[in-house]
C-alpha positions in Angstrom: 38.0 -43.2 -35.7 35.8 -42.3 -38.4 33.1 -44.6 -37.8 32.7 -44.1 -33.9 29.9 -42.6 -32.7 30.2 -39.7 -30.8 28.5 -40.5 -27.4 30.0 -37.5 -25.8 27.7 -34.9 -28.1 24.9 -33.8 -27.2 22.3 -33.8 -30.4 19.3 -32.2 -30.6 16.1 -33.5 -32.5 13.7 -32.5 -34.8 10.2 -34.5 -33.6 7.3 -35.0 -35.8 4.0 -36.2 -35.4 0.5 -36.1 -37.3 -2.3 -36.6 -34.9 -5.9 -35.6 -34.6 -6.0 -32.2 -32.5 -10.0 -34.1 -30.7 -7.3 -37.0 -29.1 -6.0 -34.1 -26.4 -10.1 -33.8 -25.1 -10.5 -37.4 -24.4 -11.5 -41.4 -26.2 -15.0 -40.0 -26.2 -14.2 -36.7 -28.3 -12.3 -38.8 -30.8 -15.3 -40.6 -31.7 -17.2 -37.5 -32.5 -17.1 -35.2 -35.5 -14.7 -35.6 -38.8 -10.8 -36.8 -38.8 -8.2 -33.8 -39.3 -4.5 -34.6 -39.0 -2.5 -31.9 -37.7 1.4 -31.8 -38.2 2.7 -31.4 -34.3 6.2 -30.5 -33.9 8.0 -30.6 -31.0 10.9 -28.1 -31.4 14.1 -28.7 -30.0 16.2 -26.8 -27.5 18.2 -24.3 -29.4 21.1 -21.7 -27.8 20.8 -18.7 -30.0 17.5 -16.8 -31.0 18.8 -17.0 -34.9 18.9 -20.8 -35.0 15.6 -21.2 -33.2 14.0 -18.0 -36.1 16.1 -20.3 -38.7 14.3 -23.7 -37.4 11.0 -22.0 -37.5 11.1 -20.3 -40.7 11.9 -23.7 -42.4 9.2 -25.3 -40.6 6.9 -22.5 -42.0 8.0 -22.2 -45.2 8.0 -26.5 -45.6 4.4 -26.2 -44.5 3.2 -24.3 -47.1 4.7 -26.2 -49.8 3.0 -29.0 -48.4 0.1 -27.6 -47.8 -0.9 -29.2 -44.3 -1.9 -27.5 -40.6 1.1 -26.9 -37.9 0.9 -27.1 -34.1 4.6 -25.9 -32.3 4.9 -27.7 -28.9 8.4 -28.8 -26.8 10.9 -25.9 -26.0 10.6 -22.1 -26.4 12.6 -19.8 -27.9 15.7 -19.3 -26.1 15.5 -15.7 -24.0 17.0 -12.9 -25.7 16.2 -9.3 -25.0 14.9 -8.7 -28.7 11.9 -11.3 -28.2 9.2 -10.1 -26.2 6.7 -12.6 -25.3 2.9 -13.0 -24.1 3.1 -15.6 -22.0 -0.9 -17.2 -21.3 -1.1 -20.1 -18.4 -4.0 -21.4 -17.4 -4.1 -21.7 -13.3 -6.4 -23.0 -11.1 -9.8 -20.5 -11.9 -7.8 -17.8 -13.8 -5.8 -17.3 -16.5 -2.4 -16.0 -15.9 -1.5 -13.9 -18.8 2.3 -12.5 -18.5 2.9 -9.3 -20.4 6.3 -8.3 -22.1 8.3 -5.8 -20.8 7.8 -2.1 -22.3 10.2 0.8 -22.9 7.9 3.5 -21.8 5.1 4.7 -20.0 2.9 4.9 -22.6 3.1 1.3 -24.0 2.6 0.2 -19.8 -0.8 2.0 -20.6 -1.6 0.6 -23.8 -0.8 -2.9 -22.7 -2.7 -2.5 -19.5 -5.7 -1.2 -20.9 -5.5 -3.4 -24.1 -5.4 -6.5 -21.9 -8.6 -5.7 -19.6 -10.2 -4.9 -23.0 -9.0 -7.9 -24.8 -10.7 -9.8 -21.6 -13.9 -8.3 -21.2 -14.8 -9.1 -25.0 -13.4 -13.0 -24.4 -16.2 -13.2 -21.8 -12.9 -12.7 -19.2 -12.7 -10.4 -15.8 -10.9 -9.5 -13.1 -12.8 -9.5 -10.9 -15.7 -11.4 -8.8 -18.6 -11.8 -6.9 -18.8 -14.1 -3.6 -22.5 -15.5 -2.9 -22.9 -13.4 0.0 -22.4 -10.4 -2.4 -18.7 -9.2 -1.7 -16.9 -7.3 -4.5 -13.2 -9.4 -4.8 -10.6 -9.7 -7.3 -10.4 -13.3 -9.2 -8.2 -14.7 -6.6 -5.1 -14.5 -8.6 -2.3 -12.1 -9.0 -1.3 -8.6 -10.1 2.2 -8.7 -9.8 4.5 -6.5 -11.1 8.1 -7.1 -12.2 10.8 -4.8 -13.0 14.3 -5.3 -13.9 16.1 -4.4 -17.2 16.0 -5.5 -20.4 19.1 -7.4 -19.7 20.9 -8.0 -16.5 23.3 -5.3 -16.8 20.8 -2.6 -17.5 18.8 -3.9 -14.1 18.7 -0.8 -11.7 18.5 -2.8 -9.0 21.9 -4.6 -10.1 23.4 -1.2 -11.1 22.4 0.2 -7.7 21.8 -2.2 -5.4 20.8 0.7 -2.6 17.7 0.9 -4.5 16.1 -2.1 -3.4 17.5 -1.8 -0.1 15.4 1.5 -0.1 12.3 0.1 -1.3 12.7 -2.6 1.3 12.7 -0.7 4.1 10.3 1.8 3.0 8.0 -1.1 2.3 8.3 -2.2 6.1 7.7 1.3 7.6 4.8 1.8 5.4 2.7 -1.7 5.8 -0.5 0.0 3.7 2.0 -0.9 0.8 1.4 -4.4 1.8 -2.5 -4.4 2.7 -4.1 -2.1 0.5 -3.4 -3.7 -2.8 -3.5 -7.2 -1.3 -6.2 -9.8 -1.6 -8.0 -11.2 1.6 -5.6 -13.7 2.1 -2.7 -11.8 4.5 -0.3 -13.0 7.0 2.5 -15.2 7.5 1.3 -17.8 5.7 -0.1 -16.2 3.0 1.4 -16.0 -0.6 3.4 -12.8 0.1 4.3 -12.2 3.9 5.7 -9.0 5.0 9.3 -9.6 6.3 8.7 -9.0 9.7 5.8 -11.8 9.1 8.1 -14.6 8.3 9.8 -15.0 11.7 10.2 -12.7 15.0 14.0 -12.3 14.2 13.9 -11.6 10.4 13.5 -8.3 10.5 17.5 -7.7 12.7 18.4 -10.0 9.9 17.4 -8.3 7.3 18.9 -4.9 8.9 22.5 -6.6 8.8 21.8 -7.3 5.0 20.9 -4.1 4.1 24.1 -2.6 6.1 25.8 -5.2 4.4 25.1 -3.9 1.3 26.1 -0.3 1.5 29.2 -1.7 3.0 29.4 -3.8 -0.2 28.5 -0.5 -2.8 31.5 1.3 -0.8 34.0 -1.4 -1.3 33.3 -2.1 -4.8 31.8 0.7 -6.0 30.3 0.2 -9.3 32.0 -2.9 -10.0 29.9 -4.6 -7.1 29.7 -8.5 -8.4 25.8 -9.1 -9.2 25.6 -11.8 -7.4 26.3 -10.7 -4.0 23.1 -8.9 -3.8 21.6 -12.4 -4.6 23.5 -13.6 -1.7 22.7 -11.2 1.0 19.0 -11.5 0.3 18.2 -14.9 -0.7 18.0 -16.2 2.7 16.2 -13.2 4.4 13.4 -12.4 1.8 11.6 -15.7 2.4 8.3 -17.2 3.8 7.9 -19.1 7.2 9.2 -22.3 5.1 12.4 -21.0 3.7 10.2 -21.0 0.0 12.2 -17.6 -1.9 9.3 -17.4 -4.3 6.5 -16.7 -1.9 7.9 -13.5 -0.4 6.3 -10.2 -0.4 9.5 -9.0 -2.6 10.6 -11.7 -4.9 14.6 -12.2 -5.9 14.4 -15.6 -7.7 14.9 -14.1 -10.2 17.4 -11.3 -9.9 21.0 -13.0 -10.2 21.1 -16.4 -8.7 24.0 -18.2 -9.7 22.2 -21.5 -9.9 20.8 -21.1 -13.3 20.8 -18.9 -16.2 16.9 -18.2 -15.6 17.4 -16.6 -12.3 20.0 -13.8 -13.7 18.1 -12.0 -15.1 18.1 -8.8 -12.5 14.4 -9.2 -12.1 12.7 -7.5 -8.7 8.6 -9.5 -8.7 6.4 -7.4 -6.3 4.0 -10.0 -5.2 1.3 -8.4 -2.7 -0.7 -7.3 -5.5 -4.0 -8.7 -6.6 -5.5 -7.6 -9.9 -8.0 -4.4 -9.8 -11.1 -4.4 -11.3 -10.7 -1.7 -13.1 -7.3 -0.7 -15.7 -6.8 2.9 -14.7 -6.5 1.1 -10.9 -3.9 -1.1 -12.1 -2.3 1.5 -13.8 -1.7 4.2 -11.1 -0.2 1.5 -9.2 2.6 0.9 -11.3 2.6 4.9 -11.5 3.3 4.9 -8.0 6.1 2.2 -8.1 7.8 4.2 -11.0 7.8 7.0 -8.8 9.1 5.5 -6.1 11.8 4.0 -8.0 12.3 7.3 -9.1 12.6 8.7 -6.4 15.0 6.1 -4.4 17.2 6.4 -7.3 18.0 9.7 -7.0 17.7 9.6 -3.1 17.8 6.4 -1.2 15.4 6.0 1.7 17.4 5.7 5.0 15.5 5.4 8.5 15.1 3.0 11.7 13.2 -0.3 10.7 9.9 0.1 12.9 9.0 -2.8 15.0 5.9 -3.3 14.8 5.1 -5.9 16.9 1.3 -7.0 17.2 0.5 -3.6 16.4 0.6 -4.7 12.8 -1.5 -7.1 13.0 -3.7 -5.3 14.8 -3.5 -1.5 14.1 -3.1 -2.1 10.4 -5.7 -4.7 9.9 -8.6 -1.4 9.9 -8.9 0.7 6.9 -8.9 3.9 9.1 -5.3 3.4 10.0 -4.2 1.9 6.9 -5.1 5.2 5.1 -3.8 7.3 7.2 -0.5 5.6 6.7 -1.5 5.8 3.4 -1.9 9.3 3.1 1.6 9.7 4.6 3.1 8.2 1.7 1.3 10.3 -0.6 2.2 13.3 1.2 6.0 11.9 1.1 5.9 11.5 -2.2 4.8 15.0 -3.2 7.2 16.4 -1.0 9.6 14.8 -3.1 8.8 16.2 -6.1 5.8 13.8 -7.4 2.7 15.4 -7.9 0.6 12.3 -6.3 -3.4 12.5 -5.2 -5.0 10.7 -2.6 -8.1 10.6 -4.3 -6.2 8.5 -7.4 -6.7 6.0 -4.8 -10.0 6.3 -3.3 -11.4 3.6 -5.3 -8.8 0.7 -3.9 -9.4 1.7 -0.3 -13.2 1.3 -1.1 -12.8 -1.6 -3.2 -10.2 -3.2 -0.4 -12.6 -2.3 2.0 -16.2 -1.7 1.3 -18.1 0.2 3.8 -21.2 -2.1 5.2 -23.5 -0.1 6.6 -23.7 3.5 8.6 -26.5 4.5 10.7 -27.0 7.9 13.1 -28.3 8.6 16.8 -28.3 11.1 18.8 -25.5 13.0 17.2 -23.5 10.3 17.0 -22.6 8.6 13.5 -21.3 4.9 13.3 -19.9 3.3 9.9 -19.0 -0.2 9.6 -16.5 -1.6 7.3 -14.6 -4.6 6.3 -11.5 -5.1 7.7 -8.7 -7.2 7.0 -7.5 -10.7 9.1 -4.9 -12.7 8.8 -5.6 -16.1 8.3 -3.8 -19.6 10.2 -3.1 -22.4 8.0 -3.7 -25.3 10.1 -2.2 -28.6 11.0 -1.7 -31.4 8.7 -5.1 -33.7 8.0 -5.3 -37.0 6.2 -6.8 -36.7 3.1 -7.9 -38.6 -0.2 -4.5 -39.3 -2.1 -2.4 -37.9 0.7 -2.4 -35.3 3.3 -3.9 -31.4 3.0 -3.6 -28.3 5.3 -6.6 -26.5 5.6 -6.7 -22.9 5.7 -9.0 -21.2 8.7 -10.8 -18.7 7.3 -14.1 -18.4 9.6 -12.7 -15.1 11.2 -13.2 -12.4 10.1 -13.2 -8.6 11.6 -15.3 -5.6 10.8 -14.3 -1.8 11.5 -16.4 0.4 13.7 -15.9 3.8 13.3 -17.5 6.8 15.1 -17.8 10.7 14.8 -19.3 12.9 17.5 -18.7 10.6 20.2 -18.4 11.5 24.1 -15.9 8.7 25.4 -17.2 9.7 28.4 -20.8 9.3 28.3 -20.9 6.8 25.5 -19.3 3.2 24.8 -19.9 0.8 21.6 -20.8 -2.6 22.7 -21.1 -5.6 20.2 -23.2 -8.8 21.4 -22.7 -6.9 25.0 -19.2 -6.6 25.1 -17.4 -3.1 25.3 -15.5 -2.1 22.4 -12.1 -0.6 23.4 -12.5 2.7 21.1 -9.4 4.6 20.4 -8.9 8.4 19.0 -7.9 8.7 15.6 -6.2 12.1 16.7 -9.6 13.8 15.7 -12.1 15.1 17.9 -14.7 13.0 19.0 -13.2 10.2 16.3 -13.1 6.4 17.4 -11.8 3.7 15.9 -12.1 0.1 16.7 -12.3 -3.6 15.1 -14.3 -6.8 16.2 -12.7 -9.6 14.9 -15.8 -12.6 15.3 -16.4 -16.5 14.2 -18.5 -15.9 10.9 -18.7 -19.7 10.6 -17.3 -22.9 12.1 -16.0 -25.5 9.3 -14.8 -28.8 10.9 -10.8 -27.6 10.6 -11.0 -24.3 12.4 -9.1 -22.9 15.8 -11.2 -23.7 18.5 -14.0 -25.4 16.9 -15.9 -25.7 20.2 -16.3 -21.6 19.9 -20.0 -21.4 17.9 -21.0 -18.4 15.6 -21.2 -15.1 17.0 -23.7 -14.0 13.7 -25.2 -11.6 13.9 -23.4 -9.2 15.3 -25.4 -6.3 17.5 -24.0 -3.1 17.6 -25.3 -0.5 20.7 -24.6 2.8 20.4 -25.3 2.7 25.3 -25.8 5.9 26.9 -24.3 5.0 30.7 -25.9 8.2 32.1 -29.5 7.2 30.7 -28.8 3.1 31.0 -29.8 2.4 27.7 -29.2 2.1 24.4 -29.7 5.2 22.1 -29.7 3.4 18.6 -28.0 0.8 17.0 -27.5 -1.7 13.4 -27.4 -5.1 12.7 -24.6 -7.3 10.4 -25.5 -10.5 9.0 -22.7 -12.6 7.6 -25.6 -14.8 5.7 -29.0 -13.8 4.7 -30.8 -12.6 8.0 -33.8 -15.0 6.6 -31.7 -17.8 6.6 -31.9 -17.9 2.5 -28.9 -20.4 1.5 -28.0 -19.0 -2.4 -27.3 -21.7 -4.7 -25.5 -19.3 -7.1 -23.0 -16.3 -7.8 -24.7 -13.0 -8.4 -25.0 -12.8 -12.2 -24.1 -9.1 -11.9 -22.9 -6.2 -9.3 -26.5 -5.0 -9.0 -27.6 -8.6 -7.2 -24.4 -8.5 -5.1 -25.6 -5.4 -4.1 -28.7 -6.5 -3.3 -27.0 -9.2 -1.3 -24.8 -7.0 0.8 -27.3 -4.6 1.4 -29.8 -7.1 2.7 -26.9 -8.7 5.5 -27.0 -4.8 7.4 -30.2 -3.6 9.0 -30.0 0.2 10.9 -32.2 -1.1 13.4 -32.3 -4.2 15.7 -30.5 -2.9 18.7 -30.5 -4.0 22.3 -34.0 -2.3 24.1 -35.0 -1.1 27.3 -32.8 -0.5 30.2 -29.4 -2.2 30.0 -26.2 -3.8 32.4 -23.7 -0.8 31.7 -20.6 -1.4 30.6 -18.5 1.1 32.0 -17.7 4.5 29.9 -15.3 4.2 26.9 -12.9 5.8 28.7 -12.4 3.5 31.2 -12.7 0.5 28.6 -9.4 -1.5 28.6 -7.9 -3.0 25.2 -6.0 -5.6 25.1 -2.8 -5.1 26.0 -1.4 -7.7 22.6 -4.4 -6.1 20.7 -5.4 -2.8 22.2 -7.1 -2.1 18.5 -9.6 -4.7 18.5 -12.3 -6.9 20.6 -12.1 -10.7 20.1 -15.3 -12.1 20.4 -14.1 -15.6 21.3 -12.9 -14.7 24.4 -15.5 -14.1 27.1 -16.6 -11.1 28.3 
């Protein structure tokens, strides 16, 4: 009929609305200062990018005739590969600003570098000081996403061997996952490794993989999007079946639940943002290369199981370099003219060297080292419940040149550190993982502080300690700072003053026995835990 309303359609609206911009701070802010009425406009949805262009240049051009202020709220602009957007979000201490794709390497450079810039002269940074004086990032994310500028173009759609590749090259190679990371690793961190999630994920995620060269063979190039989706979606996940928080995101690849998650988008999450632009810039160098490089060849080898040896092995910056250095030297053999030292200034910045001191030929550095942290059981809280995260370990690298394993052993608080050859002569290697405080929702909160930590350089043939250092995880005066350091010269200062070259054990001394005959763990043969007794 031509008077019945047609309840089946589905109408959008145009919503208008003057109100005074002071109302979104608050009753109180309203009461202050002058009354300006803003138009706000809350645009409707829209399916095509010209309608939504059409809407807004009406809006615009109404505006000015009129003479009055605009505010655009309500739905975006529908996604189109023509619009490039600069998404800004504020998050919890940061600002997450998401850039728009580029064509080239030399806008990735621009943008990169423009951004920092933009952010230092908005008072911005990337970076921060702890009040014990450690150099971090801000805590929030660098990641990286790549895909295509639509679906079809993705590389990782049009050759789904590619991220297989990257996959397992990742897993092999777990300084991919450390060295850019920020200090919170491990299974339940915000991008676990595969073999993090669960003991059997990594068979799984073999049978995927083979799956999907099975798949390329069959189809060819007409391999259906989605079944790359559907072979990974249930493997690339954390410990609680969440997709998003995965070392290698695919939420938003091709999912056939929604048109937002086809969009052939690969997120690389174990990033956290550099201090510095050129850092963050020859790491997306690297992952062009490697894209490259997997394009033209895809990587094929045995999935290592690494056991607890990645959690112990490849929590020390020695080792994580090493691998490190591997992938450099496998990158240049494959035709990329990569340097180690472009990347001298994340292993120093991932993990700053504490303190070195020298006796009797022998020279000991300490570093900081990585540990993975527990999240804890659930605890009643105000407005619900809340699952602490137990972050009062922490573990420290001590490394040694010139050393007679046979004559000499390390000992920290008295206990014999398990040294192990770094396949150098007279090179040791080993990690101390101690309590550095004990918050009420910890593991074993019966275990007290083991600060300051002691480190003897003992001579067994002379029963005695031949030098030694000091590390402080507070001020060693017991100073309690009541603020950040306004600048890197007082963190500094603040690091510097937590390590004394002096303070070891004097006198004669109960040997341990030689570092040769030192036993390691046989879970953790890397690395002395503290909290067990001697």
């Amino acid at each position: 009929d031509a008077q019945e309303s047609a309840h089946w359609v589905t109408r959008t609206a145009l919503c208008v609305e003057v109100r005074d911009p002071r109302r979104a701070s608050g009753p109180k802010a309203e009461s202050q200062g002058e009354k300006s009425g803003v138009l706000y406009i809350f645009m409707p949805p829209l399916e095509k990018l010209e309608s939504y262009l059409d809407l807004l240049a009406a809006i615009e051009a109404t505006a000015k005739e009129l003479g009055v202020k605009l505010v655009l709220e309500g739905y975006p602009p529908p996604r189109d590969p023509r619009l490039k957007l600069l998404q800004v979000t504020p998050d919890p201490g940061v600002i997450e600003v998401n850039i728009h794709p580029v064509n080239n390497w030399k806008e990735l450079v621009y943008n990169t570098e423009f951004l920092y810039n933009a952010a230092f002269e908005s008072r911005l940074s990337a970076e921060k000081f702890m009040t014990d004086g450690r150099h971090t990032g801000t805590g929030g994310g660098n990641h990286f996403v790549m895909g295509g500028a639509t679906p079809a173009d993705s590389p990782f759609l049009r050759k789904p061997e590619l991220l297989a590749s990257l996959l397992l090259y990742w897993h092999n190679h777990p300084s991919l996952s450390y060295l850019f990371s920020g200090m919170f690793v491990g299974p339940t961190s915000q991008a676990p490794r595969v073999d993090e999630a669960r003991n059997d994920q990594l068979y799984e995620l073999e049978i995927a993989i083979e799956q999907i060269y099975k798949n390329r063979e069959l189809y060819g190039h007409s391999m259906p999007p989605w079944l790359v989706d559907r072979t990974l979606r249930n493997i690339l996940i954390d410990a609680t079946g969440n997709t998003h928080r995965s070392e290698f995101s695919i939420d938003k690849m091709y999912s056939p639940d929604s048109a937002t998650g086809r969009l052939g988008l690969l997120e690389l999450r174990a990033f956290e943002m550099p201090p510095h632009p050129r850092m963050s810039i020859v790491q997306q160098l690297l992952l062009r290369a490697l894209v490259a490089r997997f394009w033209k060849t895809p990587y094929k080898a045995p999935a290592t199981r690494w056991g607890t040896e990645l959690h112990d092995r490849f929590m020390l910056p020695t080792f994580i370099k090493m691998d490190f250095d591997d992938v450099i030297a496998e990158m240049c053999s494959a035709g990329f003219a990569f340097d180690a030292s472009w990347f001298a200034p994340h292993v120093e910045f991932r993990f700053p060297m504490v303190g070195t001191v020298q006796s009797a030929g022998i020279e000991l550095t300490l570093r900081n080292a990585l540990e993975p942290w527990h999240v804890m059981g659930e605890e009643g809280a105000p407005g619900g419940t809340a699952r602490y995260v137990d972050s009062s370990l922490e573990r420290i690298e001590v490394h040694v040149k010139g050393f007679n394993e046979s004559r000499y052993v390390i000992t920290c608080n008295g206990q014999a550190l398990p040294m192990q050859n770094t396949g150098t002569v007279g090179e040791f290697v080993a990690g101390v993982r101690y309590k550095a405080w004990n918050p009420p929702s910890s593991l074993h909160p019966s275990i007290g502080v083991h600060a300051p930590l002691t480190f003897d350089i003992v001579d067994t043939w002379m029963k005695r300690s031949v030098g030694g250092c000091q590390y402080f995880v507070a001020h060693p005066g017991g100073l309690s700072y009541e603020t950040f350091p306004v600048n890197s010269y007082e963190a500094e200062s603040r690091r510097l003053s937590r390590f004394a070259a002096m303070g070891h054990t004097p006198g004669k001394m109960a040997i341990p026995p030689a570092t040769i005959n030192v036993a390691g763990s046989k879970e953790f043969p890397f690395m002395r835990d503290l909290r067990h007794s001697k």
